[in-house]
DSSP file (Angstrom, degrees, kcal/mol; ACC not computed):
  #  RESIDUE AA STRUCTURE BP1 BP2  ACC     N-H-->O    O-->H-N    N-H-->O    O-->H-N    TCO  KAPPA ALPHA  PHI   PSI    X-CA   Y-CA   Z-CA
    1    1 A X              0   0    0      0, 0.0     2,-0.3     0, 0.0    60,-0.2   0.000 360.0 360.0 360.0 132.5    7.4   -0.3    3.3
    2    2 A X  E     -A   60   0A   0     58,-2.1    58,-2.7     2,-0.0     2,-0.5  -0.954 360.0-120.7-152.6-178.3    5.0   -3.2    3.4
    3    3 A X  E     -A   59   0A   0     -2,-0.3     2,-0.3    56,-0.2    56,-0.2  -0.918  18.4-173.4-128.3 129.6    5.4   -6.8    3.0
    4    4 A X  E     -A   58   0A   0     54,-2.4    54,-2.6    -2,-0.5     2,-0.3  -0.964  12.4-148.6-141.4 145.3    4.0   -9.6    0.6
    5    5 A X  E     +A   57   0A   0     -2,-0.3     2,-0.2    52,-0.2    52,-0.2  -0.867  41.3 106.8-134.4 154.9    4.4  -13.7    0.6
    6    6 A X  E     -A   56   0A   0     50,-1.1    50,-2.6    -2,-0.3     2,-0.4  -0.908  63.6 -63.2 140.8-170.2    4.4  -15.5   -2.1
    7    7 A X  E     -A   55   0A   0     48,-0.3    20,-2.9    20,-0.2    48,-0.3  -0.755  42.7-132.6-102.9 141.3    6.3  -17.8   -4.9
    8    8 A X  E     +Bc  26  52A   0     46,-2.3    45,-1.8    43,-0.5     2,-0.4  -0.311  33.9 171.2 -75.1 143.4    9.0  -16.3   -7.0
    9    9 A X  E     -B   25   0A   0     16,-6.2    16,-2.0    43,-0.2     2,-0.2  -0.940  25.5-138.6-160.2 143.6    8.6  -17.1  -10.6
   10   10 A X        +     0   0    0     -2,-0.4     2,-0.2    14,-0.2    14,-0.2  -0.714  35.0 146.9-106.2 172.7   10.2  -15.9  -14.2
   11   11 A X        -     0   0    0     -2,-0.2    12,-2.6    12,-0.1    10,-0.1  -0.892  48.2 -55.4-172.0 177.1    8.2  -15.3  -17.1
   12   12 A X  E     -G   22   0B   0     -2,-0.2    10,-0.2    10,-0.2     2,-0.2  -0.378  47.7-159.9 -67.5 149.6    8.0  -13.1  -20.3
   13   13 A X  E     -G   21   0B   0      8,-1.7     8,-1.4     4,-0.1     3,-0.1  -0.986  66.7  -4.6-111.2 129.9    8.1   -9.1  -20.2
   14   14 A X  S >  S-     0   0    0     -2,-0.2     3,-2.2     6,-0.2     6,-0.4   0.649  81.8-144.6  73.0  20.5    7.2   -7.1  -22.2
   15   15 A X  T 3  S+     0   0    0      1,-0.2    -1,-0.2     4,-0.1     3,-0.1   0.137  71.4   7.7 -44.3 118.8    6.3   -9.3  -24.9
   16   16 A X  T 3  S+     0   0    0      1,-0.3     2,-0.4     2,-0.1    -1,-0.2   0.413  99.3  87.4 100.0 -21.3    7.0   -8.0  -28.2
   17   17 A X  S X  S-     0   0    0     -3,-2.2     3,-2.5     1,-0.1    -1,-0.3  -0.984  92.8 -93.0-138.2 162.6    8.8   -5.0  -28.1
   18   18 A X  T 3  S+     0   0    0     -2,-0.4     2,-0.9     1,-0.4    -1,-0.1   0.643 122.4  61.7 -38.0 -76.4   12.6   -4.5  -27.9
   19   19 A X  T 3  S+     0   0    0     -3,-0.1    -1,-0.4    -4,-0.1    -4,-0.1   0.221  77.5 126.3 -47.5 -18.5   12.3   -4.3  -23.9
   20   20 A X    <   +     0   0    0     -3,-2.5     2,-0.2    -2,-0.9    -6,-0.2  -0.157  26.7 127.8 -98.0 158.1   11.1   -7.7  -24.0
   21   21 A X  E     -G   13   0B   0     -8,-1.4    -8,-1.7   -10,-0.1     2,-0.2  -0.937  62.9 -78.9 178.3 150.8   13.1  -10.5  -21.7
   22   22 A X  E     -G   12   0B   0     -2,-0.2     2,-0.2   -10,-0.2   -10,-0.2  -0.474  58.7-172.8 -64.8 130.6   12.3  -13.3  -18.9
   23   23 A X        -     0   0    0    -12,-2.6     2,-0.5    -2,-0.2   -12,-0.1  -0.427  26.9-103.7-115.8-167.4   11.7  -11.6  -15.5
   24   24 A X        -     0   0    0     11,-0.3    11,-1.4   -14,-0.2     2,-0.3  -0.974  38.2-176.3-119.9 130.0   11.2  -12.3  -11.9
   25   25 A X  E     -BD   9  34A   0    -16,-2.0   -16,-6.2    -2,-0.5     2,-0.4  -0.947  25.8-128.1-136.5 165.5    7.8  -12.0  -10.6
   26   26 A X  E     -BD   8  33A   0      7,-1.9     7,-3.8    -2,-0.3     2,-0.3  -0.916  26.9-142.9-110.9 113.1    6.2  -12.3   -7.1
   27   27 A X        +     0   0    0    -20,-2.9     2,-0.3    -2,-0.4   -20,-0.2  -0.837  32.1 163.3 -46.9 128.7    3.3  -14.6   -7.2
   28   28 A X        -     0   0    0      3,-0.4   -22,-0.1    -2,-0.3   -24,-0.0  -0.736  51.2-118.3-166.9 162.7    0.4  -13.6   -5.0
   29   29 A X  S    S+     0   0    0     -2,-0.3     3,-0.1     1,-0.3   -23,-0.1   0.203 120.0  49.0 -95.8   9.8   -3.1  -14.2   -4.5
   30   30 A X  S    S-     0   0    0      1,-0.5     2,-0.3     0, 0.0    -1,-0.3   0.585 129.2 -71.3-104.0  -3.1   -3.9  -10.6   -5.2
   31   31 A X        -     0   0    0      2,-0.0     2,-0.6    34,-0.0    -1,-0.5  -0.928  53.6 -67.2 157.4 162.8   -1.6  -10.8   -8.7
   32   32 A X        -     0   0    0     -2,-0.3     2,-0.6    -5,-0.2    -5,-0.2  -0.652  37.7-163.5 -92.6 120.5    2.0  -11.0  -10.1
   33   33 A X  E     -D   26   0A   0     -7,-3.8    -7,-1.9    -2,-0.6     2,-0.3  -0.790  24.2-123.2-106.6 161.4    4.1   -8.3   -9.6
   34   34 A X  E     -De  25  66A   0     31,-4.3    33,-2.6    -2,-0.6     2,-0.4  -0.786  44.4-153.4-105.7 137.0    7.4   -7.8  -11.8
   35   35 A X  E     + e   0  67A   0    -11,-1.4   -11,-0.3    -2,-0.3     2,-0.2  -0.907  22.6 163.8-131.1 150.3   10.0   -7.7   -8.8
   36   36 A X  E     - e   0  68A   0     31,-2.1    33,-2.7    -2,-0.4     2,-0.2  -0.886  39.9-110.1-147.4-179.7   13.1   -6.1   -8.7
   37   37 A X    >   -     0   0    0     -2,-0.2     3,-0.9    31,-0.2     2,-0.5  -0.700  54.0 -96.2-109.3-168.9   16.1   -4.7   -6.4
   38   38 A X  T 3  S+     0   0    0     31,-0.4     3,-0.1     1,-0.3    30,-0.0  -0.763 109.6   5.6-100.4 126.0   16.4   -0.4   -6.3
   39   39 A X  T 3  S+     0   0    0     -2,-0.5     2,-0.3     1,-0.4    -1,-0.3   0.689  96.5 116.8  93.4  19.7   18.8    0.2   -8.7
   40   40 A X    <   -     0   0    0     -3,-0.9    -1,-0.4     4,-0.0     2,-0.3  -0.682  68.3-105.0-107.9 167.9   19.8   -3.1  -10.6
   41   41 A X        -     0   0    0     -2,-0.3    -4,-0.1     4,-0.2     2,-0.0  -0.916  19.0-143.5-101.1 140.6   19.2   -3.5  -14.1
   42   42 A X  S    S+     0   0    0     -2,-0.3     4,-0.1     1,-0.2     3,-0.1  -0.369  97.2  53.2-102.9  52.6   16.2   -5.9  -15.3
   43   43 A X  S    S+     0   0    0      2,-0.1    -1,-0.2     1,-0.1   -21,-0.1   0.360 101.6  70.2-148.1 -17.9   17.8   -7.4  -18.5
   44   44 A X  S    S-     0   0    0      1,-0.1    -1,-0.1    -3,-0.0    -4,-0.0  -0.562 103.8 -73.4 -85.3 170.8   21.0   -8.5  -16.5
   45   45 A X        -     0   0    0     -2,-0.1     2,-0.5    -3,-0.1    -4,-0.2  -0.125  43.6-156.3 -55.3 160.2   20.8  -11.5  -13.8
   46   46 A X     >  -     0   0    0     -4,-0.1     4,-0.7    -3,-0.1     2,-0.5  -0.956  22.2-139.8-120.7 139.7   19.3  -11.0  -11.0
   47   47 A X  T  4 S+     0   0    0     -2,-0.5    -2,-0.1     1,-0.2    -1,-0.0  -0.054 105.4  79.1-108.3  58.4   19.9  -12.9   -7.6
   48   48 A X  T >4 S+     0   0    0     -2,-0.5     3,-3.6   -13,-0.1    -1,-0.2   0.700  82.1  66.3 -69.2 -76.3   16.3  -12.5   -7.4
   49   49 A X  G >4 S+     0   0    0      1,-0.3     3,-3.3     2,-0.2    -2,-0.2   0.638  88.8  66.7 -14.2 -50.9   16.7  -15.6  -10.0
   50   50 A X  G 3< S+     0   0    0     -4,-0.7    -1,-0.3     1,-0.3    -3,-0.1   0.711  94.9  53.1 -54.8 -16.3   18.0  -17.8   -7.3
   51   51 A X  G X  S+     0   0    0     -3,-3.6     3,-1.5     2,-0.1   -43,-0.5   0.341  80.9 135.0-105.8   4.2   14.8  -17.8   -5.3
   52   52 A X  B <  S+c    8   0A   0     -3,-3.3   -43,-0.2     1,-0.2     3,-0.1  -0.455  73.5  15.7 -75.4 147.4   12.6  -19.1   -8.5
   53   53 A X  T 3  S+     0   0    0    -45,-1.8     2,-0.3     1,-0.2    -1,-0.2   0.377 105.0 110.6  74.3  11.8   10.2  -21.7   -7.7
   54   54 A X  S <  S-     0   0    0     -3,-1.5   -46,-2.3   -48,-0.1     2,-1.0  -0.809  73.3-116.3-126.6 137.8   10.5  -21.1   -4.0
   55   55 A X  E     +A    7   0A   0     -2,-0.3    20,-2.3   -48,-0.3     2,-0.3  -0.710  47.9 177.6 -73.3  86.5    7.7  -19.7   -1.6
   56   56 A X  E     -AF   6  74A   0    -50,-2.6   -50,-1.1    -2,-1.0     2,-0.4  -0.797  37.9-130.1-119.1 157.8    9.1  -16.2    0.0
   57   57 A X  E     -AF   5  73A   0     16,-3.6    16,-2.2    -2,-0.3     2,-0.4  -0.907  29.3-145.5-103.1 126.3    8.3  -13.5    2.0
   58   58 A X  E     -AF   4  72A   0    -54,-2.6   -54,-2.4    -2,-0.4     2,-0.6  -0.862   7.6-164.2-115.7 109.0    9.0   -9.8    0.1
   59   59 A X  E     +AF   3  71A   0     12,-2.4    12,-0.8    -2,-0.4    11,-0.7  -0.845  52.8  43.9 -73.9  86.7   10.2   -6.5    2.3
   60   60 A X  E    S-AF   2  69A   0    -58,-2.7   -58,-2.1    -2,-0.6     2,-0.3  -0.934  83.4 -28.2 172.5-141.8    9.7   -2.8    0.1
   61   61 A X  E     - F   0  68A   0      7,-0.9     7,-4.1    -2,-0.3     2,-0.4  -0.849  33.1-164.6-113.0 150.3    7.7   -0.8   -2.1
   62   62 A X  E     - F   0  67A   0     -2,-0.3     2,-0.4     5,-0.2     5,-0.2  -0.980   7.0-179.4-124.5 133.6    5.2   -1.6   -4.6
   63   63 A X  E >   - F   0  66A   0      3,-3.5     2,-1.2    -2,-0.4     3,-0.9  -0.937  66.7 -49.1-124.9 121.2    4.0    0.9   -7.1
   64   64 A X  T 3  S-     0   0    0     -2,-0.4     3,-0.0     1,-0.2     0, 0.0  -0.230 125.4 -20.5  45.1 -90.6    1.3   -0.2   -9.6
   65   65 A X  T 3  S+     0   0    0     -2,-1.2   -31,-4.3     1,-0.1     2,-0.6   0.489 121.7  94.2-121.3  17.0    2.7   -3.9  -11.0
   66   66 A X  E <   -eF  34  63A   0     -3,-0.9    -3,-3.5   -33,-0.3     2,-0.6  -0.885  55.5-170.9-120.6 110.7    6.5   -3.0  -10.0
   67   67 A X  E     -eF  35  62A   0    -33,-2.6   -31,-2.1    -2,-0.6     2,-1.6  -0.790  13.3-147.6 -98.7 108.8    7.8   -4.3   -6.4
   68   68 A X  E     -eF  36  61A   0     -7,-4.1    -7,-0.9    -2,-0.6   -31,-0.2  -0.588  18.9-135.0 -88.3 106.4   11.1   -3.1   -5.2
   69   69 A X  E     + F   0  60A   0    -33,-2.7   -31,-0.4    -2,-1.6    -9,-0.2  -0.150  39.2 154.4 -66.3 143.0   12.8   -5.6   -3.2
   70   70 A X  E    S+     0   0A   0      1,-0.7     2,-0.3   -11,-0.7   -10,-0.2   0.637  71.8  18.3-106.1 -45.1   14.5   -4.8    0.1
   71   71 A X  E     - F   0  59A   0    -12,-0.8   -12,-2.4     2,-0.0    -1,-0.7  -0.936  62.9-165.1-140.7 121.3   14.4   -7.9    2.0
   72   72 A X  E     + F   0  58A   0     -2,-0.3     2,-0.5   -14,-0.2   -14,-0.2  -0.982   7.5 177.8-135.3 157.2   13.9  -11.5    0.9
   73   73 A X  E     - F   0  57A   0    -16,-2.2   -16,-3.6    -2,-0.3     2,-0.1  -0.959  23.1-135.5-154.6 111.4   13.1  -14.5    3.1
   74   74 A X  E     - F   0  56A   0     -2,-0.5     2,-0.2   -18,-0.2   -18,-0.2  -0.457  27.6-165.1 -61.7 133.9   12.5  -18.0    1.9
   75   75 A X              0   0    0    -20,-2.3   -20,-0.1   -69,-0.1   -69,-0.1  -0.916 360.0 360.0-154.3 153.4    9.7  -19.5    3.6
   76   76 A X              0   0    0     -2,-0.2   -20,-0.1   -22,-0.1    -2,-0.0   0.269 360.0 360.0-116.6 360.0    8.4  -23.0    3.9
């Protein structure tokens, strides 16, 4: 479990191939990561969405460019 702060933000995935669709990413000053919760589907809404454009702090696991949300926490 670890923890990562930054601004939520949608953009393209996958660009180009069937898979492809507006996502949620976690901004960060080491990178974007494509963020998701365990066990949702990423082509339906997310209430990720609700937190775009907003500065948060992210609770769960990250493997390679994929963050699994536990925990998220608006912060100012």
């Amino acid at each position: 479990m670890m923890k990562l702060t930054g601004k939520i933000i949608l953009k393209p995935f996958a660009t180009g191939s069937k898979s492809e669709h507006d996502a949620v990413y976690l901004e960060t000053t080491t990178g974007d990561y494509l963020l998701q919760r365990k066990e949702e589907n990423p082509f339906e809404c997310s209430d990720l969405e609700s937190f775009a454009g907003k500065n948060v702090t992210v609770e769960g696991e990250l493997t390679d460019y994929l963050f699994i949300a536990r925990d998220v926490t608006e912060v100012e």
